[in-house]
C-alpha positions in Angstrom: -28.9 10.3 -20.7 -25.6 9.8 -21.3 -24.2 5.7 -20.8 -22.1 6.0 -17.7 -20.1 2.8 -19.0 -18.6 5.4 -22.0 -18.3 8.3 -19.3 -16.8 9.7 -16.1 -17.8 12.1 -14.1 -15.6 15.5 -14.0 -15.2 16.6 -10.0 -14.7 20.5 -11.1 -18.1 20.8 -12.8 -19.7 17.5 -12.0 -20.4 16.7 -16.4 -20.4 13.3 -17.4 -17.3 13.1 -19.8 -15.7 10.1 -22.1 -13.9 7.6 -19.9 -10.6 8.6 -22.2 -10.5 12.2 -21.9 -7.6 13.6 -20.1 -8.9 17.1 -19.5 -12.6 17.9 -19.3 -13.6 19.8 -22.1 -16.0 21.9 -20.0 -14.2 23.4 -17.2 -10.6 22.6 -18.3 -9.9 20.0 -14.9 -7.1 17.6 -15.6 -7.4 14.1 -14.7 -4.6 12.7 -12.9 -2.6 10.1 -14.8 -1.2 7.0 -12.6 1.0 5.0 -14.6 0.4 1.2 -14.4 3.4 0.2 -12.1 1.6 1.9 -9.7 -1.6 0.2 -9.8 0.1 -3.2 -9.9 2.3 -2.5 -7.2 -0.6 -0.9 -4.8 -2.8 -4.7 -5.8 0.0 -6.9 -5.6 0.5 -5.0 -1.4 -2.7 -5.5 -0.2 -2.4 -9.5 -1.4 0.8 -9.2 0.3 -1.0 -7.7 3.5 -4.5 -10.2 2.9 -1.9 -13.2 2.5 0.1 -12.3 5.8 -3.2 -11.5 7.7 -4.7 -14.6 6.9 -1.8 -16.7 7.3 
């Protein structure tokens, strides 16, 4: 068994694969990319929304 903290699971032929890779080695899928403005800026609206609801 393969540790699932090291791996992810590839949704075009469901193998567990390193966390890092950015295309699966067994089917070829390519793992989309989001670059880290756009994880910030999705976290920092739903405080934004959870701050407003609240308040």
């Amino acid at each position: 068994m393969i540790n699932s903290e090291k791996t992810k699971e590839c949704p075009g032929c469901a193998m567990d694969v390193p966390k890092n890779a950015d295309i699966c080695p067994i089917c070829g899928y390519e793992f989309p990319r989001q670059p880290l403005s756009v994880k910030v800026g999705v976290w920092i609206l739903i405080l934004l929304l959870l701050l407003w609801y609240f308040f």
